[in-house]
N, C-alpha and C positions, 0 to 999 in steps of 0.2 A: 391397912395393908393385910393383905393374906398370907395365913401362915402357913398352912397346908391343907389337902383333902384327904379323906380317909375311904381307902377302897378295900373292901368286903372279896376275898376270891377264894370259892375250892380248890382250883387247879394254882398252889403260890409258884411252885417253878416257869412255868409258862404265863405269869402275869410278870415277874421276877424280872425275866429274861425280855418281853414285851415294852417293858419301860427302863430297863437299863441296855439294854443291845442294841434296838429300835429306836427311843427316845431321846435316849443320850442321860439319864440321871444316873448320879452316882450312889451306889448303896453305901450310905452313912451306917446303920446298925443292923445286923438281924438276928433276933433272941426269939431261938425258942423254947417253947415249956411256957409261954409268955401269958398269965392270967387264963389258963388252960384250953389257948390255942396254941396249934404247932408251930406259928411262925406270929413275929408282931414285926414290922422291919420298914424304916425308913429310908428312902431316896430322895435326892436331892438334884433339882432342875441346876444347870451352870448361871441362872438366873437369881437363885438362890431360893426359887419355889421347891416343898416338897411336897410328898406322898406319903404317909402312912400305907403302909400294905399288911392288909393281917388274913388273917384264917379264921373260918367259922371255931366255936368253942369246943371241943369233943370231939364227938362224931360225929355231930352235926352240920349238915349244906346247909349254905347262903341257897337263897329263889334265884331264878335267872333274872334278870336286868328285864322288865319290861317297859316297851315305849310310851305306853299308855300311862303309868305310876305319874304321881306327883313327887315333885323333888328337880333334883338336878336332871338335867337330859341330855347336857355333853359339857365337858372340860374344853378349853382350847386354851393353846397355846401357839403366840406368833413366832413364825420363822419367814429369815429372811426369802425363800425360794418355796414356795407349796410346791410345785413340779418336780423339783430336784430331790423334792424330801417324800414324796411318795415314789418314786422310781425307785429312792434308795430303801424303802420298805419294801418294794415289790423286788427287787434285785434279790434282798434279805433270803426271799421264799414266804414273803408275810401280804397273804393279800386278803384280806376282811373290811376289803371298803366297803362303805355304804355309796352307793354309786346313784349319780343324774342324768337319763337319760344316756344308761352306760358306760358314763365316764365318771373316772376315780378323782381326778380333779374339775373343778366347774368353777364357773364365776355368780358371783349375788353378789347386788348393789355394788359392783364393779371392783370386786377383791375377791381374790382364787381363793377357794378353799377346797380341802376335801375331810370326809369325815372317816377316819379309821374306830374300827372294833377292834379292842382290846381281848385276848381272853376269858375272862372274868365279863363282858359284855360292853364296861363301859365307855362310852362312842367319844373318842379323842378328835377335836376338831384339830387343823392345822390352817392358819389362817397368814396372810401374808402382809396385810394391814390392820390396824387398828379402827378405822374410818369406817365410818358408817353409811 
């Protein structure tokens, strides 16, 4: 079972706000001065998935998210309605889809999804089935 991911951001209020306003998690702790980063702070999915969210060490920037890197390439998590749950991000004022042929929600292998960007870059799938 998975216990959590750990996401890297410069900008923590606008990643903060991203995955607790937008995503629905709740922030369990956030300590800063933390191992001498500004912020180290956990959220928690109603699923009982969380997120580690931390800040580069210093004064030092995290690199931007690139597509090409090896590693993870998107999180996803299912919700009941992809339609309803990007509307309600676009209502928010938060529109950083990756978009298919212009549209924020699309179909593959006959389950909607669409892919939101995160602040910090990383590309949040919403996915409507498990089924492949």
């Amino acid at each position: 079972m998975a216990h959590h991911v750990c996401i890297q951001t410069n900008d923590y209020q606008a990643s903060k706000h991203f995955y607790t306003q937008l995503l629905g998690f709740a922030l369990l702790s956030e300590t800063e001065n933390f191992h001498m980063r500004a912020y180290n702070s956990w959220l928690k999915a109603p699923d009982g998935f969380m997120i580690e969210l931390q800040t580069p060490k210093g004064r030092a920037l995290f690199s931007p998210m690139d597509k090409e890197a090896e590693g993870i390439a998107h999180l996803c998590f299912l919700v009941e309605d992809v339609e309803r749950e990007a509307a309600r991000i676009l209502a928010a004022g938060y529109d950083h889809f990756r978009r298919k042929d212009g549209k924020a929600v699309y179909a593959v292998l006959g389950s909607k999804l669409c892919k939101v960007i995160a602040p910090e870059g990383t590309i949040i799938e919403l996915r409507d089935t498990a089924e492949l």
